[in-house]
N, C-alpha and C positions, 0 to 999 in steps of 0.2 A: 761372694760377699755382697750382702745387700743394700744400698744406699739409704738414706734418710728418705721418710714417706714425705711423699707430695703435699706441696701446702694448694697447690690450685681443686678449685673449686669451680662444678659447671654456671656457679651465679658471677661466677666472676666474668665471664663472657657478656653479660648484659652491662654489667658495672664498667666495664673496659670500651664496650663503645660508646657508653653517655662521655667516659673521661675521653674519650677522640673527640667525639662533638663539643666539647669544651676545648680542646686543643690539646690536650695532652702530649708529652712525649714518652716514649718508652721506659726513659729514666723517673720521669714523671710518677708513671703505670708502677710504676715496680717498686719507688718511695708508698704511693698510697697502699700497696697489698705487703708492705713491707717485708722486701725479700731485695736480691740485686739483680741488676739488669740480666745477668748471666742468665738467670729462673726465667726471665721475662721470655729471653731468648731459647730458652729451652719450651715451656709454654706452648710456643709459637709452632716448635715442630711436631712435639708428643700431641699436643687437643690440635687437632686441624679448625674444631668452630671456634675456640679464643683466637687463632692467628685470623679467619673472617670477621669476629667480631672488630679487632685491631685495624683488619685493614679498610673496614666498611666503615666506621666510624671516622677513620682520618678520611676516608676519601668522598664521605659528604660530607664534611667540613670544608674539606678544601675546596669542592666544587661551589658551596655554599660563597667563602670569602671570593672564589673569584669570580660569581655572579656578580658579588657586591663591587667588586674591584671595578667589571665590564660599564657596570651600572655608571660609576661615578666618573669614568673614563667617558663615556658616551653621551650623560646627562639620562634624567628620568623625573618622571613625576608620579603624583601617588598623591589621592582624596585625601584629604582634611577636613577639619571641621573650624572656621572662623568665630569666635566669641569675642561679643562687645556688649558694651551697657550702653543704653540709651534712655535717658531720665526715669533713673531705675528699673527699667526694664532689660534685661540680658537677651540678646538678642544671637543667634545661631546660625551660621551660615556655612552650605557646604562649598567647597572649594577646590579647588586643584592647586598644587603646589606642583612647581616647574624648578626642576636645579638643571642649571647649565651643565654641558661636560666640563671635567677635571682634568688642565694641562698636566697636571703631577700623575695623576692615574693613567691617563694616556702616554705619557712617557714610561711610567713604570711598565704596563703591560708589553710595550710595544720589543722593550729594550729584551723584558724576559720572552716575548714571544716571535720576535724575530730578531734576535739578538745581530745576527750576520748582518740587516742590515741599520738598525738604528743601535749601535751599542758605539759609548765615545768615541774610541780610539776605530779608526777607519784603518783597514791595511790596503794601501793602494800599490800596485804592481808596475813599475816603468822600465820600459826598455826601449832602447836607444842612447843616445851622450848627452852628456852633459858638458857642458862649457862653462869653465869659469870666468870670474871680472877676469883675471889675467888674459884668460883667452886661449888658455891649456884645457884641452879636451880629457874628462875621467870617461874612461871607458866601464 
């Protein structure tokens, strides 16, 4: 018994990583070619270059957001160009623009990249007694 013919297409592999560089998710991918996730996931195993197209498009995206993340974590600057008027003359000036590092970004990073040690809740391990105000020892 034969199944229903393939709706995928080899153009769909170029379409599928612009939609990861845009961010796309699977469910995403699989509303825009209009079929369900399940297709998506089949796709993935049957065309081996739609599953690289998929997985190369999310993963310079992602690299991409977390350049930017690093960036505003650590601070960065980057050329500009200054405009002002001066008794009608507009006047152009190039420039450096300096942004500080971001406590929020730095925290973010930190937490997802070493989570064991800056993530809230600490587990700290004690051994030995304790002694309470009464002065009874929990072992």
């Amino acid at each position: 018994m034969a199944g229903r013919p393939t709706k995928y297409k080899p153009e769909y592999n170029d379409q599928t990583y612009k939609l990861c560089l845009l961010g796309a998710t699977d469910k995403e991918i699989a509303n825009f070619f209009e079929v369900d996730e399940a297709t998506i996931n089949r796709w993935k195993l049957d065309h081996p270059e739609f599953c690289e197209s998929l997985k190369g498009g999310k993963e310079k995206a992602d690299a991409e957001v977390g350049n930017k993340l690093f960036e505003r974590a650590t601070g960065y600057k980057h050329k500009d160009i200054y405009i002002t008027q001066f008794k009608g003359e507009i006047i152009k000036e190039d420039i450096i623009k300096h942004y500080p590092p971001d406590t929020t970004a730095a925290i973010f990073w930190l937490k997802n990249r070493q989570s064991a040690k800056w993530r809230d809740k600490q587990e700290i391990e004690h051994s030995g007694k304790i002694e309470t105000i009464t002065g009874m020892r929990v072992d």
